[in-house]
N, C-alpha and C positions, 0 to 999 in steps of 0.2 A: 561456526557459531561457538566454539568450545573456546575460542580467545574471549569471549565476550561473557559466557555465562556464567562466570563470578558474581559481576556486575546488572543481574537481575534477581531479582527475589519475587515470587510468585505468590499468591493470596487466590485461590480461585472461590469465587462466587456468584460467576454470572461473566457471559463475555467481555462485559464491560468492567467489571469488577479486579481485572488482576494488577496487582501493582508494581510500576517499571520504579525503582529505586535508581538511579546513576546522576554522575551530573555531566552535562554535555555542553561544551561551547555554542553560544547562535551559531547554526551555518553549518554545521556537524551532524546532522542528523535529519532525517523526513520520513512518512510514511510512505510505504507499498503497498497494492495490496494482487493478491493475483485472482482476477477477477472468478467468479462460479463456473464459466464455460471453459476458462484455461486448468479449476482443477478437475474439475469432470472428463479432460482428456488425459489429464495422466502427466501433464506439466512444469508440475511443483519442482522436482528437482533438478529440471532441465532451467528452470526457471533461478532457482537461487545459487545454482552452481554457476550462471552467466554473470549475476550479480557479485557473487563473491572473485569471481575470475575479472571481473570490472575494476577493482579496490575496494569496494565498500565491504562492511563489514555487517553481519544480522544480529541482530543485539537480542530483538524478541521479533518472536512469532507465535500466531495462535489461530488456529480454525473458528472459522464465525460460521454461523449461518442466521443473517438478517432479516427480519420479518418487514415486508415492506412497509410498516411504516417507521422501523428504524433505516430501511434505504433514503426513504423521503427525507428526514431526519439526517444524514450524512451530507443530500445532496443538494440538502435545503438552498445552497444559494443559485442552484440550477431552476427551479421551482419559477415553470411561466416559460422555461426554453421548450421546443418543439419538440425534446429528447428526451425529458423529466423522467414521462410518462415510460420509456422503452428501458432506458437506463434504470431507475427504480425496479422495474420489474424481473431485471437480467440481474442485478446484485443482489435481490432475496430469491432467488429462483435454487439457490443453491449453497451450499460450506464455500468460502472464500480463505482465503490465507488472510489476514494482518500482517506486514513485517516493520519491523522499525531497524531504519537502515541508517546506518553511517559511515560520513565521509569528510572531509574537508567538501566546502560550499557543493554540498549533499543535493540540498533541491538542484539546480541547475543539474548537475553532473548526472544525478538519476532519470530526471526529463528528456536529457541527451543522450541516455540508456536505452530509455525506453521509446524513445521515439515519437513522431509525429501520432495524434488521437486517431488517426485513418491511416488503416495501414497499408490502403495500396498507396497512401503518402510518402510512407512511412521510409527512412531513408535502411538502405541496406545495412546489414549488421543489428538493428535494431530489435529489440524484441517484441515489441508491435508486429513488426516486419511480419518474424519469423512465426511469431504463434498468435498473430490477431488475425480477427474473419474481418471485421465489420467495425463503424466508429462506434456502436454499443460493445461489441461481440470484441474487444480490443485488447483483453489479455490481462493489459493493467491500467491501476491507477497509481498515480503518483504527486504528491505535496506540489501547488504550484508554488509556493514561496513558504517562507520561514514561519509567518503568521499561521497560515493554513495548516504546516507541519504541526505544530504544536497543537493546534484543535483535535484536528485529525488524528495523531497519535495518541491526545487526552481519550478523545471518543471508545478508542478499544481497547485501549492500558490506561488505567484508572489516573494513575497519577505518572509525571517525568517532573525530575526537578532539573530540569537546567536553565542556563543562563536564559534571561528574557532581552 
């Protein structure tokens, strides 16, 4: 992260409130987040040392802890799936990491990181794999496309200027 933090400027006022200043190419960049059960085991750095050992790079990071109805709120377009209910519950349950990760075509390559949502799916090497229990209980989340990264990373870092 010490290549990167030039290139963030901090404002704190509320989880949502800090501001990512950088400019980033489409396709460069997505959110992470390591979910409440992966840092309640002690994870995190086992976690972002995979990710940086991957190429990406961590631009910002910051501890949340989500009140479920800002889970609802994240997971809104889940809202009516069989899982809402389980999933909302397990991401305010706990501090979660934020990370804003980059790479060249970032979403795909992190999804391919992180592996299949069920991690006895989950393909080896993955970090699902290695540190998810359960498809709630799964370690991480990750941008499914370019669209989502940008909501997604607006949600917990106030503003990102890059390319649309």
């Amino acid at each position: 992260m010490k290549d990167a933090d030039h290139r963030i400027k901090h404002k704190e006022s509320g989880f949502s409130k800090t501001k990512v200043d950088f400019s980033l190419e489409k396709g460069t960049f997505t959110l992470g987040i390591i979910k409440p059960h992966a840092v309640a085991k002690g994870y995190i750095h086992e976690i972002t040392k995979r990710i940086r050992m991957s190429g990406f790079a961590i631009l910002g990071s910051k501890y949340v802890h989500l009140s479920l109805g800002e889970a609802e709120e994240f997971y809104a377009i889940h809202r009516g799936q069989e899982f809402f209910e389980r999933l909302t519950k397990s991401m305010s349950s706990g501090a979660l990491v934020a990370l804003i990760i980059e790479k060249q075509d970032a979403v795909r390559s992190f999804r391919t990181l992180i592996g299949a949502t069920n991690p006895a799916e989950a393909a080896e090497g993955t970090l699902r794999k290695q540190f998810g229990e359960s498809t709630v209980l799964n370690a991480l989340h990750g941008s499914d496309s370019d669209r989502n990264a940008r909501r997604e990373v607006n949600y917990f870092f106030t503003e990102i200027n890059a390319a649309k």
